[in-house]
C-alpha positions, 0 to 999 in steps of 0.5 A: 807161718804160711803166706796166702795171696788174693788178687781182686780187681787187679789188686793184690793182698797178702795175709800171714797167719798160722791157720791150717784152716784158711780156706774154711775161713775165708771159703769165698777167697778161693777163686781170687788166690794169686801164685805170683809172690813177685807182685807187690801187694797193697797191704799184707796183714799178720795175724797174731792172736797174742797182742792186746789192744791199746786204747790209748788216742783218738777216738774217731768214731764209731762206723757200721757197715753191712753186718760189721761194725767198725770202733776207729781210734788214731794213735797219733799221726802214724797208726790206727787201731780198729775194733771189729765187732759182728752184727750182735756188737760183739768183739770178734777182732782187732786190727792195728795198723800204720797211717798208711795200712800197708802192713797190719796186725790182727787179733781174732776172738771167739769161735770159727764163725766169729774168726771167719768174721774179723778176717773177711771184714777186716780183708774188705775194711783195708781192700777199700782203704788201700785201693782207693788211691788207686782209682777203686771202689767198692760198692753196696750194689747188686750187678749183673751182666749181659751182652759183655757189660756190667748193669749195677743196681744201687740202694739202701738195703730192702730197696729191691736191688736183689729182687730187679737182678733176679728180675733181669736173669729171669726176664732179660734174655742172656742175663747173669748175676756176678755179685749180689752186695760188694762188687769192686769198681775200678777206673781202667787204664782208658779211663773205662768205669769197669765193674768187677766180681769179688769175694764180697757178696753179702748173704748170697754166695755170687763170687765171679772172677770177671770184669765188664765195662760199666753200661749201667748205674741204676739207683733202684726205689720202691714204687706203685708204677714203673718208671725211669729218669736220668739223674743231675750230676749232682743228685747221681754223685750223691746217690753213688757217693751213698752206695760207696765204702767212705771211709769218713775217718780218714779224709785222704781216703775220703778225697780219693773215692770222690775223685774216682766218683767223678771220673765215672760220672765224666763216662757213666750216667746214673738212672732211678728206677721207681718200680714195683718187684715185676717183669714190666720193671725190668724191661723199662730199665733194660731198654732205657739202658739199650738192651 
């Protein structure tokens, strides 16, 4: 059985599995391989395509997230089965796991694409379940950099967040995007809000092994005419709260991401950009965030 480790955000994983194609499956981990085996790892998950599914317990519910959805079951106090299904509802895989997921079993289904599928959500679903403890989110966001820090823009999916990155690289001098759908937030240990690239990029291939310090949250709404105001505590916890994996099924988890939450509101305002798709919006962002 080979052993592949990734460190995303200072945060290790593991999967053992006995695929010979790995990197092809999992080709936007590449840059996010780790070669220490002496780190302890968040969760290490084993692949193992001849155990079946046991649906016996709980049913928690039903979640979508991107183009996954996720079946959540609980097996009593100590373990969770999660049934992994691709953006058609088609089963692709299932996870079996302990209370605490820290070591998991998956089972894959169908084709390469298919396998390719389970394995990278399955790898996101337990990267934000495990991590949350941890000061750490993974966000639904489109980020970019300058001037050594992190500007990320929030929003429902064809809000316009891709369009005023590409907008800030195109118009916002010294500007580059670093992830365009998933990127990891983490409190340091300064107590920073710090913005990291990950494998997780939604449909445009942006994986950056880079971190910034967070100089700019901006939740990003469609508008006939360019405008910015900072948000009320409340309104921008319930604005980041909306961009965040939540992991509603598990209230522990759940607790956790919106302790982290206020952490970052403690050090980081949140902005809304009402904006039409032009230069003009990315320059009254860029200078209401000091650029």
């Amino acid at each position: 059985m080979y052993t592949n480790s990734y460190t995303v955000a200072g945060h290790t994983f593991r999967i053992k599995h006995q695929l010979s194609n790995i990197d092809e499956l999992l080709p936007s981990y590449e840059i996010f391989k780790e070669s220490d085996e002496d780190i302890t790892p968040l969760f290490t998950m084993t692949v193992d395509d001849s155990i079946q599914p046991c649906w016996q317990g709980e049913r928690i519910g039903y979640f979508p997230c991107n183009a996954a959805n996720f079946e959540v079951y609980r097996q009593g106090e100590e373990a969770y089965q999660i049934l992994i299904l691709n953006e058609y509802k088609i089963p692709c895989g299932f996870l079996q796991g302990d209370a605490m997921m820290r070591n998991l079993t998956i089972a894959t289904r169908g084709d390469k694409e298919m396998v390719s599928f389970a394995l990278n959500n399955a790898l996101m679903l337990m990267y934000t379940y495990c991590s949350a403890p941890h000061g750490t989110l993974l966000m639904h966001s489109s980020v970019v950099e300058n001037s050594g820090k992190g500007y990320m823009f929030l929003g429902e999916s064809g809000r316009g967040k891709s369009t005023h990155s590409d907008l800030w690289v195109k118009y916002i001098d010294g500007s580059t995007l670093i992830n365009d759908d998933n990127p990891v937030v983490r409190i340091s240990a300064d107590g920073t809000p710090t913005v990291y690239g990950s494998p997780w990029s939604g449909k445009r291939p942006v994986y950056k092994k880079v971190s910034y310090p967070i100089n700019g949250i901006t939740a990003i709404e469609q508008s006939k005419h360019n405008k910015m105001h900072r948000e009320s505590i409340p309104s921008a916890f319930g604005i980041m709260l909306s961009s965040c994996s939540t992991m509603k099924f598990d209230k522990r988890i759940h607790v956790f991401i919106c302790g982290t939450i206020a952490k970052i509101l403690e050090k980081q305002p949140v902005y809304t950009l009402s904006c039409r798709p032009d230069e003009e919006a990315a320059k009254v962002s860029s200078s209401t965030l000091g650029l």
